[in-house]
KEZA-428286 format. One line per 2 residues: number of its first residue (from 0); for each residue z, x, y of C-alpha. Coordinates in pm, whole numbers, plus 32768, in hexadecimal, padded with zeros to 4 digits. Layout:
BEGIN
NUM) Z/X/Y ~ ...
% end
This chain:
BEGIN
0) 35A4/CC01/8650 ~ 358C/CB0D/8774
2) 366B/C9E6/875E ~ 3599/C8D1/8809
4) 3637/C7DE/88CB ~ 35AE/C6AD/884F
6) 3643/C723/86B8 ~ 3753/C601/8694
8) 38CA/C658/864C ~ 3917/C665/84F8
10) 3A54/C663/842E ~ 399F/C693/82BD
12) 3A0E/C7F4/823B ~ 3897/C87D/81E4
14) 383F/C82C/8360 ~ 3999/C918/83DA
16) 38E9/C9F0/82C6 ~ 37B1/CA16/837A
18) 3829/CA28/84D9 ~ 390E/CB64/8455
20) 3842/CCDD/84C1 ~ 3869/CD2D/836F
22) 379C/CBF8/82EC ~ 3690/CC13/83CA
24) 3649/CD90/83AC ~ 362B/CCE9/8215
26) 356D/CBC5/825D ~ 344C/CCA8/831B
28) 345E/CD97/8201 ~ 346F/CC8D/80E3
30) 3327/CC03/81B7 ~ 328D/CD2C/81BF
32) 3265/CDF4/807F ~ 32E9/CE0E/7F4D
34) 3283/CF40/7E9E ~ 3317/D020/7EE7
36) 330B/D06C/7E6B ~ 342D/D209/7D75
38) 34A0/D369/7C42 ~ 336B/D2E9/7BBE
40) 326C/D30F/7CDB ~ 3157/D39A/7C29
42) 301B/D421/7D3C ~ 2FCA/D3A0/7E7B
44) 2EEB/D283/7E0A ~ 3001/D280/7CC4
46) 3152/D1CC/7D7B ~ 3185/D213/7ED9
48) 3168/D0CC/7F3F ~ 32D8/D09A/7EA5
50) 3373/D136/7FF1 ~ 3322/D00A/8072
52) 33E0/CF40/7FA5 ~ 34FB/CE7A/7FC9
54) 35F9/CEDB/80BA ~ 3581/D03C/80EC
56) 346F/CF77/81C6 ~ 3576/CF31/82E4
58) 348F/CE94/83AD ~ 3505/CE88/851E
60) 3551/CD43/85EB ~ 365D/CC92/86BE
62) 3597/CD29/87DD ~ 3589/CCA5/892A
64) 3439/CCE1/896A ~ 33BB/CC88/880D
66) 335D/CDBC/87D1 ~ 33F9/CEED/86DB
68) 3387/D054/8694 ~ 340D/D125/8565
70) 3407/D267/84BC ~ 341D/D29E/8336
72) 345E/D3CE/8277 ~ 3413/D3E6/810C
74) 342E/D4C5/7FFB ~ 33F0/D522/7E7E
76) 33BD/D61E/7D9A ~ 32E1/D5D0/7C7C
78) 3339/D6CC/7B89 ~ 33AE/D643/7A45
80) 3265/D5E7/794F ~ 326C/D4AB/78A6
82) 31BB/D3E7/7774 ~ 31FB/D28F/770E
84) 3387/D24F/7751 ~ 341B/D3B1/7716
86) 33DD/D4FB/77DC ~ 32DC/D605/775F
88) 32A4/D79F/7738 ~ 3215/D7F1/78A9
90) 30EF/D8AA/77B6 ~ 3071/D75E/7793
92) 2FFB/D745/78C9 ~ 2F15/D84C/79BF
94) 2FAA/D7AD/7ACA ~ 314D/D851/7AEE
96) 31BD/D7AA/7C33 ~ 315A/D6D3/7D6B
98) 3282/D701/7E5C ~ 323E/D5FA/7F8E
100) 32D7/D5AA/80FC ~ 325C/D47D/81A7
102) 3277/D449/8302 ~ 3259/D2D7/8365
104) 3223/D252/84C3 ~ 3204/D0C3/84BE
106) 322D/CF94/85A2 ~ 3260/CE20/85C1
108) 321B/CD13/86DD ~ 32AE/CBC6/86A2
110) 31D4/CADD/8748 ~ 32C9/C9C6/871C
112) 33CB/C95E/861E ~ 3287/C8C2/8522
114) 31B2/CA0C/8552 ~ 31DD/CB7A/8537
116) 30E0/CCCC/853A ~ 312D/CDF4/84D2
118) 308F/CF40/846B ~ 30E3/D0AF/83D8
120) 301A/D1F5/83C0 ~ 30AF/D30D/82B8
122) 308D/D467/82C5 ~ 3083/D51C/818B
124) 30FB/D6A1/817F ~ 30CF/D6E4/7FE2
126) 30F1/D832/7F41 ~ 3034/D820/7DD7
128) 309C/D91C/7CEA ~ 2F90/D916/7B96
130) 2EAC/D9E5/7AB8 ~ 2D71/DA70/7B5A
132) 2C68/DA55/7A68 ~ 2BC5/DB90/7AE4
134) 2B1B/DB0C/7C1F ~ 2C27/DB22/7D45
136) 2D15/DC09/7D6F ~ 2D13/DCEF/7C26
138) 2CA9/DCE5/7AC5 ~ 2CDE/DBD9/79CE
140) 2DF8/DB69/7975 ~ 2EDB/DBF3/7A69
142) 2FD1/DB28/7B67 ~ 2F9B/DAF0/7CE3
144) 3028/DA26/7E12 ~ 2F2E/D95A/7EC0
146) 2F87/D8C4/8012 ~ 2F1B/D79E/80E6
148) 2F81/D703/8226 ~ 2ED0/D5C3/827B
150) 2ECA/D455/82CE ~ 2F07/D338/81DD
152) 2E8E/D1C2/81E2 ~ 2EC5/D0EF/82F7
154) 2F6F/CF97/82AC ~ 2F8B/CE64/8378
156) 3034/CD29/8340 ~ 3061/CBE2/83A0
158) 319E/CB20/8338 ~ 31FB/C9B9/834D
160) 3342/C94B/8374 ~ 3328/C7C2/83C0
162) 335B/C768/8248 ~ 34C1/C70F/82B9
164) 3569/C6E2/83EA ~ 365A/C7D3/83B3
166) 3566/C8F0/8352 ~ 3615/C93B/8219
168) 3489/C8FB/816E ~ 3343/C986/818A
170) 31D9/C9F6/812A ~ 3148/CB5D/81C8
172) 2FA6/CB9D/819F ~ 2F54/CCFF/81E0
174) 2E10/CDEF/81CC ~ 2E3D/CF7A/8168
176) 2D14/D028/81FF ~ 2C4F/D15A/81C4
178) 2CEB/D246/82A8 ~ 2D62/D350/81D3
180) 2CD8/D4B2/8169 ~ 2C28/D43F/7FF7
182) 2B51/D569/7FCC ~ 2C46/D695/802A
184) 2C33/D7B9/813C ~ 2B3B/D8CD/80FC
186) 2B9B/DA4A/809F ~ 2C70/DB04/7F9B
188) 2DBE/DA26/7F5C ~ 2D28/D918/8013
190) 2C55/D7C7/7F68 ~ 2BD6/D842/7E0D
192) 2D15/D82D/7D5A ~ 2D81/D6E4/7DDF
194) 2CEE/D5B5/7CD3 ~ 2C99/D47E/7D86
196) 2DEA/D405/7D2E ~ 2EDC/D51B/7DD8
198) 2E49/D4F0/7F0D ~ 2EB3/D442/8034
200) 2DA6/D350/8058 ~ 2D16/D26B/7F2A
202) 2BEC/D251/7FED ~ 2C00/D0AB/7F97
204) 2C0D/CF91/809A ~ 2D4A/CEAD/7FDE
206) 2DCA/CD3C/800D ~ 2F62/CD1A/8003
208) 3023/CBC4/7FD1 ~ 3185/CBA7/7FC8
210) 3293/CAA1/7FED ~ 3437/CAC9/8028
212) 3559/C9F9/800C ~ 36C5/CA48/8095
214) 380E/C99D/8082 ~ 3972/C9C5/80AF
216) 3A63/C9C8/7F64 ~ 3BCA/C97B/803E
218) 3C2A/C89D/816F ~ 3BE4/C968/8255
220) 3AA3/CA16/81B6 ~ 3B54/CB74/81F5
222) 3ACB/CBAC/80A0 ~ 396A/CB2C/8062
224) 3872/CB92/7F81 ~ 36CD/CBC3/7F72
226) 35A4/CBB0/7EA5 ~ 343D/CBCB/7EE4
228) 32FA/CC46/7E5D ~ 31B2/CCC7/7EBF
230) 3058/CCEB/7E12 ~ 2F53/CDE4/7E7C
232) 2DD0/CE09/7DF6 ~ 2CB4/CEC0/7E90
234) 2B6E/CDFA/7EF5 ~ 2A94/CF22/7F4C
236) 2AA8/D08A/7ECD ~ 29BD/D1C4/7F0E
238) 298B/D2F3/7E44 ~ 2971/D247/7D1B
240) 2B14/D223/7D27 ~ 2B9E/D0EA/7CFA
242) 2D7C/D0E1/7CEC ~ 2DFB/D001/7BD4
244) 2E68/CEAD/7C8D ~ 2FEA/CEC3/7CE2
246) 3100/CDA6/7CA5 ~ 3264/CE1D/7D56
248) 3395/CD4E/7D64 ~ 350E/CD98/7DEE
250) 3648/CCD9/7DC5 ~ 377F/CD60/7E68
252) 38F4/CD08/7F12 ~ 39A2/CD74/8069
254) 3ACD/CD4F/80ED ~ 3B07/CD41/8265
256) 3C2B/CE20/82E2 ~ 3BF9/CD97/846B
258) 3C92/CE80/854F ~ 3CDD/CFC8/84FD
260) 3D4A/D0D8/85E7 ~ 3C3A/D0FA/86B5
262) 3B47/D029/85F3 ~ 3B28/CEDA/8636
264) 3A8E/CEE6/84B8 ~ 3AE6/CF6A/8357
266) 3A4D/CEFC/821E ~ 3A19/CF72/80BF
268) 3932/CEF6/7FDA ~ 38CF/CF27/7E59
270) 3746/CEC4/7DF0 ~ 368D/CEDC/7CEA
272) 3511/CF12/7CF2 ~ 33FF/CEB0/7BEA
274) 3296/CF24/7BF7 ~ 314B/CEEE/7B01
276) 3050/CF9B/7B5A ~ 2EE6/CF85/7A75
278) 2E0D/D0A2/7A5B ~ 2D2A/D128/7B4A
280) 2BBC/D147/7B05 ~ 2A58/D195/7B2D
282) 29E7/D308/7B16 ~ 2AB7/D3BD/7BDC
284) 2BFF/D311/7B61 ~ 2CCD/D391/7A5A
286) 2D18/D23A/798C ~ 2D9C/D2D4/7852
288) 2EC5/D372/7934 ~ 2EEC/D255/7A11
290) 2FAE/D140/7A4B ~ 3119/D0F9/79E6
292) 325F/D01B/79FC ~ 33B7/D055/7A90
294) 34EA/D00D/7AF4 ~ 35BE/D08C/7BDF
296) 3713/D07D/7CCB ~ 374A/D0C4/7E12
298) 38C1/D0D2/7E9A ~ 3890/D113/801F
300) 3925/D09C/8189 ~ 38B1/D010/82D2
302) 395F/D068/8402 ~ 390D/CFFC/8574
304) 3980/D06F/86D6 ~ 38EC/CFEB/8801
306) 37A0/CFC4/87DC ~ 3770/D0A8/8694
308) 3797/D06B/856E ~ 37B4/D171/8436
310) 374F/D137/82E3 ~ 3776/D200/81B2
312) 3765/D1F4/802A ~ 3726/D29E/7EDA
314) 366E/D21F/7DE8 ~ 3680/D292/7C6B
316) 35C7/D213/7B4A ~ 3655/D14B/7A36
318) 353B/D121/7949 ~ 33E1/D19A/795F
320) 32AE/D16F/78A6 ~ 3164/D24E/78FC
322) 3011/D202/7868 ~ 2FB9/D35C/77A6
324) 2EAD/D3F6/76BD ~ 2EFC/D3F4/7530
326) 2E88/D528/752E ~ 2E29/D67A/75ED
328) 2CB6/D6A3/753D ~ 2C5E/D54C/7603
330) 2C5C/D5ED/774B ~ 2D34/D735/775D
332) 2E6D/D67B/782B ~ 2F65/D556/77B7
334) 3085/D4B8/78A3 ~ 30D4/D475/79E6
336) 31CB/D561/7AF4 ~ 32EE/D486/7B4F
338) 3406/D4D2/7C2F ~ 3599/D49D/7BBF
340) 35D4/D438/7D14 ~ 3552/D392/7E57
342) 35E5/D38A/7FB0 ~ 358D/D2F1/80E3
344) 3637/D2F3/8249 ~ 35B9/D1E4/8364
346) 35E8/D222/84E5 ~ 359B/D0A4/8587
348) 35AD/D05C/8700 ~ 35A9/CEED/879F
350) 350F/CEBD/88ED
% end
């Protein structure tokens, strides 16, 4: 981030906080989402949004030009079936596995030390493994890989940072847009074993809100903790699809390292992210499987040379609760796929 010249000197420990590279790669992420956010992704439309929670945002800054690019990989394996609080026979389910990589391109402008933009596009590369029911790839009841490679939904943001002089508080509005693939490709393996909520697109226009706060916890704010939050409801759907409104928050500590080696950066951190997510609905949704609660922590590290700066974590659930039917004869499937891990790695570069 841009220091601006006309920021006054401050001795106060939460403003050495947020002039640290560490605190301001938090205080754009903390602005930015909250989500984000992981074992317990569930589909696409289901929990993605956690990777971009917390620190596992890393939004760039202290760039000379105002402006940072970045490059986020994610991963999961949903593979485990779950009901209620406790894990379930995979027979429960037709659907066996949804094993994703995303591929995250994003970046951020910062107009001046009041205003930043920003914006990311995903790209989805999901291999489906469930039970054809006699209409794709063999007869009923047998098991088959489906694969897709698209887009996701673009996001852009706006944060505010003026709440404070010292940055160390502020409010993000954001729009998700319609951008991804909500109907599926054509051809065998392709779009007709994909549900509206497994793939990349929801096919729903959404608001986002969110707010941050960051401080420092010594004298010299080498270790300094975060919270935020972020809430996220579609205003216009199509295909008669509608994803459950979202509420994600993160709370986490770091500790600075300073120089290291070659790094002029080093920094653990431990966070813990909560999500709620309500069900999805109208006819295409699935509401009796949808929706949840969890909890999870994320140990991970930020590391910067130069210009870059590297970012990685893993993320595993501590508690988990899936929406689920009481009862096969109500629909033929009960539970959610979850994942027993996340993991994310972030490539940022300052101009």
């Amino acid at each position: 981030m841009k220091v601006f010249s006309r920021r006054p000197v401050r001795a106060a420990a939460v403003t050495a906080f947020a002039r640290t590279p560490l605190t301001r790669n938090l205080l754009w992420a903390s602005a930015l989402t909250l989500g984000f956010l992981p074992s317990a992704a569930w589909a696409c439309a289901c929990g993605c949004g956690v990777f971009d929670v917390g620190a596992a945002s890393l939004m760039p800054a202290d760039s000379d030009t105002g402006l940072s690019v970045w490059f986020r990989y994610d991963y999961m394996n949903q593979s485990q079936n779950w009901e209620g609080s406790s894990k379930a026979p995979a027979s429960d389910n037709a659907d066996k596995e949804i094993r994703t990589n995303f591929f995250t391109p994003g970046a951020e402008y910062m107009i001046d030390r009041d205003w930043t933009v920003m914006a990311e596009l995903p790209i989805y590369n999901r291999h489906l493994t469930t039970t054809d029911d006699g209409s794709v790839a063999g007869p009923a009841g047998s098991i088959y890989t489906g694969y897709l490679t698209s887009l996701g939904d673009l996001q852009v943001t706006g944060i505010y940072t003026g709440l404070s002089d010292d940055m160390s508080t502020g409010i993000s509005f954001g729009m998700k847009f319609p951008t991804g693939d909500f109907s599926g490709p054509n051809g065998p393996l392709g779009g007709a074993e994909f549900d509206r909520d497994s793939l990349p697109g929801t096919g729903s226009t959404d608001l986002m809100i969110g707010g941050y706060h960051v401080g420092g916890l010594n004298a010299d704010s080498t270790l300094a903790y975060f919270v935020q939050a972020r809430y996220q409801f579609a205003v216009a759907t199509q295909d008669q699809y509608r994803p459950g409104n979202e509420l994600d928050a993160a709370v986490g500590l770091t500790y600075d390292f300073g120089d290291v080696g070659p790094f002029t950066k080093i920094a653990p951190l431990l966070q813990l992210i909560g999500s709620y997510r309500e069900k999805d609905s109208l006819a295409n949704a699935d509401p009796i499987n949808s929706g949840y609660t969890r909890l999870l922590i994320g140990p991970g590290v930020e590391a910067r040379f130069e210009k870059f700066r590297l970012y990685a974590d893993v993320e595993f659930p501590i508690y988990q609760f899936t929406n689920a039917a009481s009862n096969l004869n109500i629909e033929g499937d009960s539970g959610q796929l979850v994942a027993p891990v996340l993991v994310k790695v972030q490539l940022s570069y300052d101009f």
